[in-house]
N, C-alpha and C positions, 0 to 999 in steps of 0.2 A: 529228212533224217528219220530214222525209223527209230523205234520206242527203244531198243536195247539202247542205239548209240547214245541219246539224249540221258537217258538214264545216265549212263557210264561216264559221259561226259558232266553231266548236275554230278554226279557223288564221286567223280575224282577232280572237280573243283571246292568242294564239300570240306574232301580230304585237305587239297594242298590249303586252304583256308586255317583248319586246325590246324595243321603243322607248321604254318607260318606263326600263329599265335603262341603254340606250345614253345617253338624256338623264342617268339621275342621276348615270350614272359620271363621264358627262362635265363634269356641272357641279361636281361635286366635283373631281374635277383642274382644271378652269379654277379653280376655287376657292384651292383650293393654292397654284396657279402664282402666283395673281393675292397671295396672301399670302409668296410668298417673292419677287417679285419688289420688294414694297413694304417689306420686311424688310434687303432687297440696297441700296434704295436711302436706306431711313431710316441706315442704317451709313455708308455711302460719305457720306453729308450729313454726319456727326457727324463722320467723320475728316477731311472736307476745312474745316471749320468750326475746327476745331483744327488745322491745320498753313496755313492761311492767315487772315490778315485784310482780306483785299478782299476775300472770299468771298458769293458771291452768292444769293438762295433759288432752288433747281432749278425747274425746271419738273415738274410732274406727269407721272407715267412715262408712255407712250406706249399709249393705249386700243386702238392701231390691230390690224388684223389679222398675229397672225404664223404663217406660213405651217408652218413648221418643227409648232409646236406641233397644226395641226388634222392632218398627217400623222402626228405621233407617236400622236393621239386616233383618226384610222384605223385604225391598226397594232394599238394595244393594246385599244381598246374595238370599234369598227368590226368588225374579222374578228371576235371574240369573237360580237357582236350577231346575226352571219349564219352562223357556226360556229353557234349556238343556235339560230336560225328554221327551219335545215335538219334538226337535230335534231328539235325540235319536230314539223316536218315530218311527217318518218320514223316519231313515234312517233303522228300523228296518222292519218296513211295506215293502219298496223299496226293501230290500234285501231279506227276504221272499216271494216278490211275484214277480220278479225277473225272476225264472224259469218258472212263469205262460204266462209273455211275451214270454219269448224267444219260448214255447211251441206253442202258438198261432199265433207266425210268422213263424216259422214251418209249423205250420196244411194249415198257407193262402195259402203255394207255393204246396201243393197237388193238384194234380192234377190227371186224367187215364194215363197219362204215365209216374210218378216217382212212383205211388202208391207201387210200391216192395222196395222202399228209408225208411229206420226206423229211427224212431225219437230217438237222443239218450238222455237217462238218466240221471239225474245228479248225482247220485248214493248215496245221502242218503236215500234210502230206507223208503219214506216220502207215500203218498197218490199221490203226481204228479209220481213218480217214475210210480206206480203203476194204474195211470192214461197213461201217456206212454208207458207200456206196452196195456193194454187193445185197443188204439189206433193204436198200429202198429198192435197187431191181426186183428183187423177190416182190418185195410187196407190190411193188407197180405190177407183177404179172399176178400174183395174189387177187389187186382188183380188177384187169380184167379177167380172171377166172369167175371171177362172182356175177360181172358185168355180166359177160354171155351166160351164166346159169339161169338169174334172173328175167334177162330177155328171152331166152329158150320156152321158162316158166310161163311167163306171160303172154307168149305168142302159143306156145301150146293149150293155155290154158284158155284163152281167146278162140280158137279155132275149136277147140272142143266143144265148148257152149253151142254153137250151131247144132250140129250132127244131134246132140242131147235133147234140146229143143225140141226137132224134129223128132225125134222118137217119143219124148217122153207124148207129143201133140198126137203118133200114129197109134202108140198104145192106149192114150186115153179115147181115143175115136174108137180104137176096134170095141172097147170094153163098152163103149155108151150102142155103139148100133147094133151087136146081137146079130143075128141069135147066136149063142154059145153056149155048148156044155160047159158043166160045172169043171170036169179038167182044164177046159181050156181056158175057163174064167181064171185061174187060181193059177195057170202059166201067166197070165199076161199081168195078173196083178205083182206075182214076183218081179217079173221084168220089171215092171211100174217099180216097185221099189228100190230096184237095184240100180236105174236109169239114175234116181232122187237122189239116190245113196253115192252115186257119179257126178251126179251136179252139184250136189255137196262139198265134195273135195275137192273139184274145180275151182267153186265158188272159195273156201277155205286160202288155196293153193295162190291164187290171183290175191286175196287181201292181204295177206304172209308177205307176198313176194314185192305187193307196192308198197307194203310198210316199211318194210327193209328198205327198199329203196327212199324213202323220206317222200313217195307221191299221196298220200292221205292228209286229208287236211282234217283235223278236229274242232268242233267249233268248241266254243268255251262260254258257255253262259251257267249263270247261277239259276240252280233248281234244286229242291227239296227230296231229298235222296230219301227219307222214310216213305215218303208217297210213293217213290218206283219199287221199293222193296214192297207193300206192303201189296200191290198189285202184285208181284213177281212169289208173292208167297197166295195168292189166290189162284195163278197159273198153277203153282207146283201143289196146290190142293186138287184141282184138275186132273195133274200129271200121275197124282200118284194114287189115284180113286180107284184104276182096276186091280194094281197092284195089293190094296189095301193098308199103301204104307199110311202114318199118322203125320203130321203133316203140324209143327208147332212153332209160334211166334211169341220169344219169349220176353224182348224189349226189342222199342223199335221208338227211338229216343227220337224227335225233329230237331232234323241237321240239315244246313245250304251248304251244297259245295259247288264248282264252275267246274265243268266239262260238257263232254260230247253226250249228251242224255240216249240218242239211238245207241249209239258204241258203247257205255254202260250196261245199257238193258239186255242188252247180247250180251253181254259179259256174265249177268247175275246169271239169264237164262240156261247159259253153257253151266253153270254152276251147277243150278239147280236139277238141270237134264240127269248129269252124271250123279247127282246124289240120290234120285229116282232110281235110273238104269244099277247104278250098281249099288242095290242093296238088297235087300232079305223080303221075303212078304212076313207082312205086318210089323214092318219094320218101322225107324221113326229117322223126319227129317226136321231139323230144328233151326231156328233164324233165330239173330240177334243183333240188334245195330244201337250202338252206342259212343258217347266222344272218348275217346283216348288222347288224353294230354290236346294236340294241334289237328288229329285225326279224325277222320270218321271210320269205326272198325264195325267192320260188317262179320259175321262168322256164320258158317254152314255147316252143320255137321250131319252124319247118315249113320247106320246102324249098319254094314256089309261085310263082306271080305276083307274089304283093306287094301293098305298098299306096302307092302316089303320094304324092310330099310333099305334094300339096296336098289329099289326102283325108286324111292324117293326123286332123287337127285336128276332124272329124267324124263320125270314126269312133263314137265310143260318143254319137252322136245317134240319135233313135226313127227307124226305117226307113230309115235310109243306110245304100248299099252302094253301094261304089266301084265303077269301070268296068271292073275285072279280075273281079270278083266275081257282075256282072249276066249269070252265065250260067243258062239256065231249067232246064237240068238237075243244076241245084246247087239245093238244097230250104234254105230260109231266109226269113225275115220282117225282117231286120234291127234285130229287141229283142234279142237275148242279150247283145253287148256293152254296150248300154244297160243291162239287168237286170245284167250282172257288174259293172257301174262302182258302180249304187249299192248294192248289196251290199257291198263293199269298200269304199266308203266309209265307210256305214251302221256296219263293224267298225273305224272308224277308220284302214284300210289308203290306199293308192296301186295303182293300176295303168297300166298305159301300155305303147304300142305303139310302136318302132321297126321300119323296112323297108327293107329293100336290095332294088327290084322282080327279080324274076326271077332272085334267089338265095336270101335268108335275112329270116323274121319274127318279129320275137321279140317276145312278151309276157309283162313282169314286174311282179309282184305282189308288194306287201308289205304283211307284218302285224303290227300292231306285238303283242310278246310281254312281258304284264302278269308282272311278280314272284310272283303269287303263282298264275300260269299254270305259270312256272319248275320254281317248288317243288311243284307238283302231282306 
């Protein structure tokens, strides 16, 4: 039965429901009436039968319509009837449209990785039924579209590793055995970087692509997250020497959290890269790691360009870089904030970028610190 007729059918059952009430009420009150008016007048006969002797037989009480009485039966029965059908109504609409919620709280939680999850049925064979199915087909071909991207990914990106290898092994041989003019030194060391600069994104591309798919396993032990920071701010002392940026650790509170300590430290380092690369010379990069409430909040911020409000929101997408950023002598592939987003997520963390362009960029990080991280 389809949704119209169900419908049509609940609310002119609905109807004939009130109308059978409107009539019984009503005919019991005419009922009533019709006995106390015949009660009013068998009396009035009896007393005027007794205090006269011409007294004559009445006429039968008056059948005719009286108007007073069918307004009192609007008032009291009437509103009641349509108070009740509107009700009825409401709880007819609610229950019909019912599956259309529960369907669309369903659709919100899809996502690329439950998309093989089927929405179920509610099995009268209605138009939503029938919309449910067409739905789970989409999305059944939805995840194999992702399936074969995936594998595309990772067999391409498998297969490329080789051939990289190989070069990057022939470019560094020619450059060690000479003789070479200086042109030709300064070809092949480009090559060399740009080969690095390709195994990069390979390498990027392949972790992206096995995260998505749930094949990365994280380990989870408690370690003291001030001592990686406090290393990862003596790298980016390092990092940002020829620069001449300043380079400042302003609290750096001791805090145990459990996670993947290698896959963190590639997280801070991605951080830190990008606060180097994109800032000002003599610029300043600043650290801070302290508890927030259940957290451990780590914050990074750089002195640059900046990032637009309207790149915000894109930022830790695969290969976006904003239009401050698309400089060629800035070296970047645009995965590290992608690869730091799901790493921190992956630990149950938050990260996110606020930017004031062409003053201050701060990016903060939190993670949340298990009880028995605490007590480690």
């Amino acid at each position: 039965m389809t949704i119209r007729s169900r419908m049509t059918v609940w609310y002119a059952g609905i109807l004939l429901v009130s109308i059978l009430l409107i009539a019984g009420f009503s005919f019991i009150e005419l009922r009533n009436r019709q006995r106390e008016a015949q009660k009013e007048a068998a009396e009035q006969n009896k007393m005027n039968r007794e205090n006269s002797m011409d007294w004559e037989e009445p006429a039968e009480p008056d059948g005719g319509v009286n108007w007073k009485d069918v307004v009192d039966l609007a008032l009291w029965i009437g509103v009641p009837g349509v108070l009740l059908s509107i009700g009825g109504g409401w709880w007819l609409m609610r229950k019909a449209l019912a599956p259309v919620t529960i369907l669309m709280q369903k659709a919100e939680q899809i996502n690329d990785r439950n998309l093989h999850e089927k929405l179920v049925c509610s099995g009268n064979g209605d138009e939503l039924d029938r919309l449910t199915d067409v739905f789970n087909t989409m999305t059944a071909r939805l995840d194999g579209s992702f399936q074969n991207m995936r594998e595309f990914t990772l067999h391409a990106s498998h297969e490329l590793k080789t051939p990289l290898t190989i070069l990057h092994g022939e470019i560094e041989t020619a450059l060690a055995e000479g003789p070479l003019t200086q042109i030709q030194s300064e070809r092949l060391e480009r090559l060399l970087d740009e080969v690095q600069r390709l195994a990069k994104i390979v390498d990027g591309l392949t972790l992206l692509t096995r995260a998505r798919a749930d094949q990365i396993a994280l380990e989870n032990e408690p370690f003291p997250l001030d001592e990686m920071v406090r290393d990862v701010f003596a790298d980016t002392q390092i990092l940002a020497k020829s620069s001449e940026i300043q380079v400042q650790l302003t609290i750096c509170e001791s805090i145990m959290i459990c996670g993947d300590r290698h896959r963190l430290r590639q997280t801070l380092l991605n951080l830190v890269d990008n606060a180097v690369k994109y800032n000002v010379p003599n610029g300043l990069v600043t650290f801070s790691l302290a508890r927030a409430q259940r957290c451990a909040e780590l914050i990074i911020s750089n002195t640059g360009p900046g990032i637009s409000s309207a790149h915000l929101a894109r930022v830790f997408d695969p290969f976006f870089r904003a239009d401050a950023s698309r400089n060629r002598t800035v070296d970047g592939c645009g995965l590290g904030l992608s690869i730091a987003k799901w790493i921190v997520s992956a630990h149950g963390g938050t990260i996110k970028i606020n930017s004031n362009p062409r003053q201050i960029t701060t990016v903060t990080l939190q993670l949340p610190m298990a009880p028995e991280c605490k007590a480690a």
